[in-house]
N, C-alpha and C positions, 0 to 999 in steps of 0.2 A: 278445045276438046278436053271431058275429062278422062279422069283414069279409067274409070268403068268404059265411058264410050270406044277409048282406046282398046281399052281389053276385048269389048264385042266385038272389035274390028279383023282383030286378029285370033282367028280360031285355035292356031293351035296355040297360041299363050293364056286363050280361054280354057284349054281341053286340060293342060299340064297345072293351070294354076288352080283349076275345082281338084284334080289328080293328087294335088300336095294339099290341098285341104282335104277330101277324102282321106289319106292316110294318116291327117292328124285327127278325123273323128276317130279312125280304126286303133290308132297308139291312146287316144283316152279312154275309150272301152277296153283295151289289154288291161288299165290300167283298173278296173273296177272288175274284183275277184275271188273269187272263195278260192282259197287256197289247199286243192286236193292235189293229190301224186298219184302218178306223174305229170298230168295233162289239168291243171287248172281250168275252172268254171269260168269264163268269162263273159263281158256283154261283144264279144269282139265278131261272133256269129251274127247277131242281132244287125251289128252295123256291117258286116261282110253281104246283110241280104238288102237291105236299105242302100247302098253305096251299087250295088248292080240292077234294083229295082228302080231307084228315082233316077237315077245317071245312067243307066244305058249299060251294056255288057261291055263296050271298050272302054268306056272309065270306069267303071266298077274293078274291072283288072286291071287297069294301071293304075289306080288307087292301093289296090293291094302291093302289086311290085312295087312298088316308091316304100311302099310300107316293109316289103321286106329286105330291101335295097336298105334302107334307115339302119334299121337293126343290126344289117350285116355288116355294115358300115362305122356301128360302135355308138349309135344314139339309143339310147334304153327304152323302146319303143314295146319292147316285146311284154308279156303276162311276168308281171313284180318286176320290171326293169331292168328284165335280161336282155344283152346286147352282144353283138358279136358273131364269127364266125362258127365259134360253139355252139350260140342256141339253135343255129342252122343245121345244125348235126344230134343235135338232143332227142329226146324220146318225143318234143309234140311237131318238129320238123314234117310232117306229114300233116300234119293239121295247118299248119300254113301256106303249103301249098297247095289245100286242098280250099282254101280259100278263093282263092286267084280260079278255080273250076266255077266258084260258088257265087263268086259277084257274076261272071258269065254267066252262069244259065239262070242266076236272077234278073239278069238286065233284060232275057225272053218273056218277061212275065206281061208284059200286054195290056192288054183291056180283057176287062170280066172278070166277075171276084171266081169263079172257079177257075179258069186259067191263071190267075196269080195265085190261088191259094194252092193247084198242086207245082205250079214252079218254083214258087220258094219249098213248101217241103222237097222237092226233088234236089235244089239248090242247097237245102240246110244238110238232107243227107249226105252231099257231092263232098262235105269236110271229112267228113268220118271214113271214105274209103281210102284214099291215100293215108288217113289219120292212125287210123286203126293198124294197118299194114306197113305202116312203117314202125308203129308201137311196137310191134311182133315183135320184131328184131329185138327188142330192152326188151320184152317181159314174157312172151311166147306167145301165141294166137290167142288162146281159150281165157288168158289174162287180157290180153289187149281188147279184146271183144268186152271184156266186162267193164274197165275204169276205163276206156277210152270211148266207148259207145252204151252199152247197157245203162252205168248211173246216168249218162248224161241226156235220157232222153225224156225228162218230165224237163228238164228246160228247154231241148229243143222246141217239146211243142209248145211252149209258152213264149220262147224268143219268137217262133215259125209265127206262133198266134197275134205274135206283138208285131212285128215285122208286117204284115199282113191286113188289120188294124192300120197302120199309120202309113203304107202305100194309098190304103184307099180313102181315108181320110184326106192326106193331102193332094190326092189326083182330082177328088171333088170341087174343093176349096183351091 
């Protein structure tokens, strides 16, 4: 038998071990970033919607916790290699938890390009409301509203647009 045959054999060593590769796409997308304050650009949305669209809502979320388990843990996984039990407390701490909502209701996304295209937007918005309300806190509402949700939505809808593109694409093929 080989290793793959093995692995299919055993589901849940299949479910954990796509789970820890999901959260190594999601630590190389943190990794690619325009660098704004307080809450950096990232491709980390793009693969939070990818990672619950192609995998399902239960490993799209454990892909995330593994991802935020890593970080908290002291592996520099997070946006410019932040690690620790600090960046779990930092001003974008709501943007990654808001993650782990976001591979879930993307992994609803289905069959049908209009039932995928409004669950990932549903799913891209789902970062931004713990994100934004936990920003509060560092920088006041009427602030957090603007650099943690306002600049960042001409990427949204072009990560949404990308994400959405490359679900339908590879469900084809």
């Amino acid at each position: 038998m080989t290793a793959i045959q093995g692995l299919a054999a055993r589901p849940a060593l299949r479910f954990w071990s796509m789970a820890l590769l999901g959260s190594a796409v999601l630590a190389a997308s943190a990794q690619v970033s325009l660098p704004m304050w307080p809450v950096p650009a990232t491709l980390q949305t793009l693969a939070v919607l990818l990672l619950g669209a192609l995998g399902g809502s239960r490993l799209g979320a454990a892909a995330v916790l593994l991802y935020i388990a890593e970080g908290a843990m002291g592996l520099p996984v997070f946006a410019a290699g932040a690690a620790g039990p600090a960046a779990l407390m930092g001003p974008t701490a709501g943007f990654l938890l808001g993650f782990v909502a976001s591979a879930a209701i993307a992994g609803q996304a289905g069959q049908g390009a209009l039932r995928q295209a409004l669950v990932l937007a549903a799913a891209h918005l789902a970062v931004f409301v713990p994100g934004v309300l936990w920003l509060a806190g560092f920088v006041g509402m009427e602030r957090a509203v603007m650099v943690g949700f306002v600049l960042f939505v001409p990427g949204t809808l072009v990560k949404t647009a990308l994400a959405f593109a490359a679900l339908r694409a590879l469900r084809r093929g």
